[in-house]
N, C-alpha and C positions, 0 to 999 in steps of 0.2 A: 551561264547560270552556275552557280554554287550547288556541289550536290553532296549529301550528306549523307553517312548511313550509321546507325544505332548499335552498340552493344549494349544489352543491359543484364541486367540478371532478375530472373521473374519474381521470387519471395528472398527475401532476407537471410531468410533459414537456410535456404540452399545453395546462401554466397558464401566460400570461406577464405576467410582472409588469415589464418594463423594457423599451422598446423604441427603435433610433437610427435616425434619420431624415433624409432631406436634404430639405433646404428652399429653395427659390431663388422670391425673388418677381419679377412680370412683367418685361419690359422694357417701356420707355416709347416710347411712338409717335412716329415720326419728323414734326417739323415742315412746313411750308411757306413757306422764305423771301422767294416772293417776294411772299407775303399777309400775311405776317406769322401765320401761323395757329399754334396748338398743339398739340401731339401728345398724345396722351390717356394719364394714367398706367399706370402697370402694376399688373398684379390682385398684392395683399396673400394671404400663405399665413396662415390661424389653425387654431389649435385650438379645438376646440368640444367642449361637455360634451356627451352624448345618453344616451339609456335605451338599452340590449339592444344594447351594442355590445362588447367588449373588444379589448382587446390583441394577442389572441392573429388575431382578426378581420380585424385590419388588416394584422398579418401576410400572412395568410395570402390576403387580397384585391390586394395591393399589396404583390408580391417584391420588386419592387426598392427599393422605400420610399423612391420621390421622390415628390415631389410640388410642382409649378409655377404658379406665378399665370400669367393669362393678361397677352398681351401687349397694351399700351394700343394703340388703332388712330389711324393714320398722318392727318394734317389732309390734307385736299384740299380742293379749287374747291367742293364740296358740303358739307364741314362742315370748317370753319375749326379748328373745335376737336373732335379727338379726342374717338371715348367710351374710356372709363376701363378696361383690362379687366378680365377675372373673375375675382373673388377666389377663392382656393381654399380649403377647409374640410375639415381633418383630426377626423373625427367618433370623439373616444373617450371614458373610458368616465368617471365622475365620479370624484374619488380620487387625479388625475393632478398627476405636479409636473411643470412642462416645465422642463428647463433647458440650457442650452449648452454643448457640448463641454468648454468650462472650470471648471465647473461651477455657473456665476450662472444663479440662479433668473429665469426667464423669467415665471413666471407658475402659479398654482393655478388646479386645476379643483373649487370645492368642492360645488358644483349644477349640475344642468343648467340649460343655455343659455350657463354660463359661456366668456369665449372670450378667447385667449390668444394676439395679435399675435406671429408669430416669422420671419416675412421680409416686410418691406416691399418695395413695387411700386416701380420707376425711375419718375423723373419722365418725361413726356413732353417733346421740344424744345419750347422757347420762345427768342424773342430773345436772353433773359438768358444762356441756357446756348447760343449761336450755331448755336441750329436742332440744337443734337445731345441725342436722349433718354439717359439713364441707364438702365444696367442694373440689374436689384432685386436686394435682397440676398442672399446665398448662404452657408449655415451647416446644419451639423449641429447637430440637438437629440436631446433624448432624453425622452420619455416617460416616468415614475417610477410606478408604480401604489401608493398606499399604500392600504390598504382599512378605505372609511369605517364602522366598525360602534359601534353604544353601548358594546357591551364587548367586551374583547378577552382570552382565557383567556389566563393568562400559568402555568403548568407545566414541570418538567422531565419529560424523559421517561418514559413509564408513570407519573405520578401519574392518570392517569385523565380526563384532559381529551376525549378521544373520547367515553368509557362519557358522561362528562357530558352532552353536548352531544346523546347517543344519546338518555339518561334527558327532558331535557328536551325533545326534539325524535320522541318514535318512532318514528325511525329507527334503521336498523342499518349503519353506515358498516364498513370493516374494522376490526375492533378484534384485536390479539394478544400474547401475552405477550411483548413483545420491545421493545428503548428505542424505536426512532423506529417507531412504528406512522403518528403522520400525517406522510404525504408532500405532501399539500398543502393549500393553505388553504382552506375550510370555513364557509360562513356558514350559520346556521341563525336564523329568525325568528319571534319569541314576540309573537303574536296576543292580546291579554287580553279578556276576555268586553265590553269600553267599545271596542272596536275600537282601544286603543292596541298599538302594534308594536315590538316590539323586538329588535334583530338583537345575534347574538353571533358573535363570530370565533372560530374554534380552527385554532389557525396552527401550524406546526413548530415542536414542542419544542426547550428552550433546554438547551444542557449549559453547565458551567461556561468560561469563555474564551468565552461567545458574543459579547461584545465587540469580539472578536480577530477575527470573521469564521470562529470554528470551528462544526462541527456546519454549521444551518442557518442560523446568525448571524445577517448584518444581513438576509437576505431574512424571517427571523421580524423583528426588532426593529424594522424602520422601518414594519413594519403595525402596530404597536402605537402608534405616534405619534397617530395620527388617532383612537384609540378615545376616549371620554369615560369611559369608566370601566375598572377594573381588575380582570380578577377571578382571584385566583392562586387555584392547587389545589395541595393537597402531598397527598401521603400519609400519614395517620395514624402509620405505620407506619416512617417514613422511604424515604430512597432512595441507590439504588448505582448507578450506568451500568454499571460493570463490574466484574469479580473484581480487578483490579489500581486501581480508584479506591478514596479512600475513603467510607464508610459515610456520609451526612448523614442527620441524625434532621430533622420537622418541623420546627424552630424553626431549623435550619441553611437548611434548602431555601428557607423564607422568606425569611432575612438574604440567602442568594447572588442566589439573584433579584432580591430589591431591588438589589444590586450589580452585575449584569449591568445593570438598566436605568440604573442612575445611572451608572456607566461608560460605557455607548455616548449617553446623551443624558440629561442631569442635571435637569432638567425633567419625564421622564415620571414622575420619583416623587412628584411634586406630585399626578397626579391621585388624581380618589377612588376608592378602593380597597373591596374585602371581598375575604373570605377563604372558601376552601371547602375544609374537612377530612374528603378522600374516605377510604374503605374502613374508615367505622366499624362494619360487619359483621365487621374482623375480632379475634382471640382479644385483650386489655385495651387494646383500642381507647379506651374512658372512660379508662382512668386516663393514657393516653397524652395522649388530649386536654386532660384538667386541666393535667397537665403543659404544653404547649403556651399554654396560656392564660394559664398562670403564668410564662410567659418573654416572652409577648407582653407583661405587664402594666410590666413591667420589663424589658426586653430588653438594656439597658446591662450586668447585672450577669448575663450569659453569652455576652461576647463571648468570651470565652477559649478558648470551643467552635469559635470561627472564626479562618481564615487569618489574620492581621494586615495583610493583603494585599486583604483580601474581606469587611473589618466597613465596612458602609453608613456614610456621612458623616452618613445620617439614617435613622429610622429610621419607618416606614408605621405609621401609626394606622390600624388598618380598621375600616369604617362600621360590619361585620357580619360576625360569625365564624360560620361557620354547618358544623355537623359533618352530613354526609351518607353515604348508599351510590348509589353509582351505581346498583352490579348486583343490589341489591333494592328501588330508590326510596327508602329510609329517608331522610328533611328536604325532597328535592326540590321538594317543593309549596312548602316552607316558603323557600326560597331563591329559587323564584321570587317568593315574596312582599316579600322584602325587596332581590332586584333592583328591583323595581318602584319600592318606596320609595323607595331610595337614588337613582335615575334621578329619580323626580318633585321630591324634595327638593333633587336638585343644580339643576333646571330652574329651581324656586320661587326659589332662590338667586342664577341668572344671573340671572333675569325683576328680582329687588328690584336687583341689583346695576346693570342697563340702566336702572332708572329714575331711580336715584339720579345717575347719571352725566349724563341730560338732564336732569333739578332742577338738577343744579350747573353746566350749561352755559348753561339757560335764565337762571341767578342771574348767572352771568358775564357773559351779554349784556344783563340790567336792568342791572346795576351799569356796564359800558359805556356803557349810554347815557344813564342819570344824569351820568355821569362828561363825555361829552359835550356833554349839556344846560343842565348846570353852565360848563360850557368856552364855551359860546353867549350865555348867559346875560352871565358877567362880561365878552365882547368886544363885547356891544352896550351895558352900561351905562356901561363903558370911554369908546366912541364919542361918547353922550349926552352924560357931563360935559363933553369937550371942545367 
């Protein structure tokens, strides 16, 4: 049996995915001119990767959200050279981008233990600097949480991405008939009978302009970065946000989706992809789906059905098209099974790809020292004749 277990987050409010921070590292310890001694630097600020911590944690442990290296200590008659002081360590959660006020990337957090220099310690006085330490450095950052999961549901609203994630997981999260049912992001984690794990995200539905920063926009989109795989859900059925949008059938919901992600970042359409074609419980759901597959097979020759504004520059091959019901289990085992595949397969694919890359570094470095030994070789026989 598949066995599953839920992280969620209970209100929205209480999720945080973004957080800004001052940072100032130590001052450096005051010299001793007339021993000539040095002053011990200032504690360094970092970020550190850890388990069972979040965002919202740090918040709420550290209001004011400084945080300060300790100060290097002062030379004297007793130690000539300052000790160093203590570094400070901002513990958050794995998933984090750090970047600077301006918006240069400072550093990723993509495992624990990883750790992310963002205000250096002043030096302490020395002769060179005439006995006077330096102050460390002082900068706002910001913590980015992208959330690391294998797959990441990419759906517009009420396609059924919840019931999914419910179906898969036996859980009952809020699910209603209304557009944006999920309000906040959602991990749930698939246990397989070989104790292999695998985590799915179901993040805030995308409406059309999610690019724009409309709807739930980029706080959905840039969790999607970090997924390894893709997995959209449309409704058999099609979908409407509202009485004044227009109508998109399956094969539209597809196209715009892929266009919202190659819009906001043109790269996540490269990942690997499947597909899950919910509420085939309802009235000519088959023939809907044939349909569907038959646009998919060819999708060039029904752009006409889309914006000229919102036809993908390319268009998603999916691994696996896989027609389901949420809300009676109808395929669900059978999608778990070819999640699984599709995940071991991409693995199998990095794994040859990692090793062909050290075959051809290790051939680079024979070839060098050939290259080399050859080079040795004719400046000693060089030498000889003379």
């Amino acid at each position: 049996m598949v066995h599953i277990s839920r992280i969620c987050f209970r209100k929205y409010g209480n999720f945080v995915d973004n957080l800004r921070l001052y940072v100032r590292g130590g001052t450096g310890g005051m010299a001793l001119p007339r021993l000539g001694g040095h002053g011990g630097n200032g504690g360094n600020v970092w970020v550190v990767a850890t388990k069972n911590t979040t965002l919202k944690k740090i918040k709420d442990k550290y209001p004011l959200k400084r945080f300060v290296g300790g100060s290097g200590a002062n030379s004297s008659v007793r130690a000539l050279k300052g000790d160093k002081g203590k570094d400070e360590e901002i513990l958050a959660p794995v998933g984090i981008t750090v970047t600077a006020d301006d918006g240069r990337i400072l550093g990723e957090l993509n495992a624990e233990g990883d750790r992310v220099l963002v205000a250096k310690g002043g030096s302490g006085g020395t002769p060179y600097s005439s006995f006077e330490p330096k102050k460390g450095q002082v900068k706002h950052i910001r913590l980015d949480l992208k959330l690391i999961a294998d797959l990441g549901l990419v759906g517009f609203p009420n396609a059924g991405k919840s019931s999914l994630l419910t179906a898969l997981s036996n859980a009952t999260p809020q699910i209603a008939n209304y557009a944006f049912t999920t309000l906040r992001p959602e991990i749930g984690k698939v246990a397989y009978p070989d104790y292999k794990q695998i985590s799915i995200a179901d993040l805030p539905g995308l409406i059309e302009g999610a690019h724009l920063n409309r709807g739930m926009g980029h706080k959905f989109l840039k969790h999607v970065e970090r997924t390894k795989h893709l997995l959209f859900v449309v409704d058999v059925g099609g979908f409407q946000l509202a009485s004044k949008t227009p109508f998109r059938s399956a094969f539209e919901a597809v196209q715009l989706l892929t266009k919202e992600l190659e819009l906001y970042k043109e790269e996540l359409v490269s990942k690997p992809a499947l597909l899950v074609v919910n509420k085939m419980d309802l009235p000519e759901a088959e023939d809907k789906l044939e349909e569907l597959k038959e646009q998919l097979q060819n999708p060039e020759e029904f752009t006409d059905l889309l914006p000229d504004d919102m036809i993908p520059k390319s268009f998603i091959t999916f691994r696996h098209v896989v027609p389901i019901s949420a809300l009676n289990g109808f395929g669900v085992d059978h999608l778990k099974s070819c999640i699984r595949l599709s995940l071991d397969e991409y693995a199998a694919m990095e794994t040859s790809a990692m090793h062909q890359e050290k075959l051809q570094a290790l051939r680079q470095q024979s070839h060098e020292c050939f290259r080399n030994e050859d080079k040795i070789s004719l400046s000693s026989g060089v030498g000889r004749t003379q």
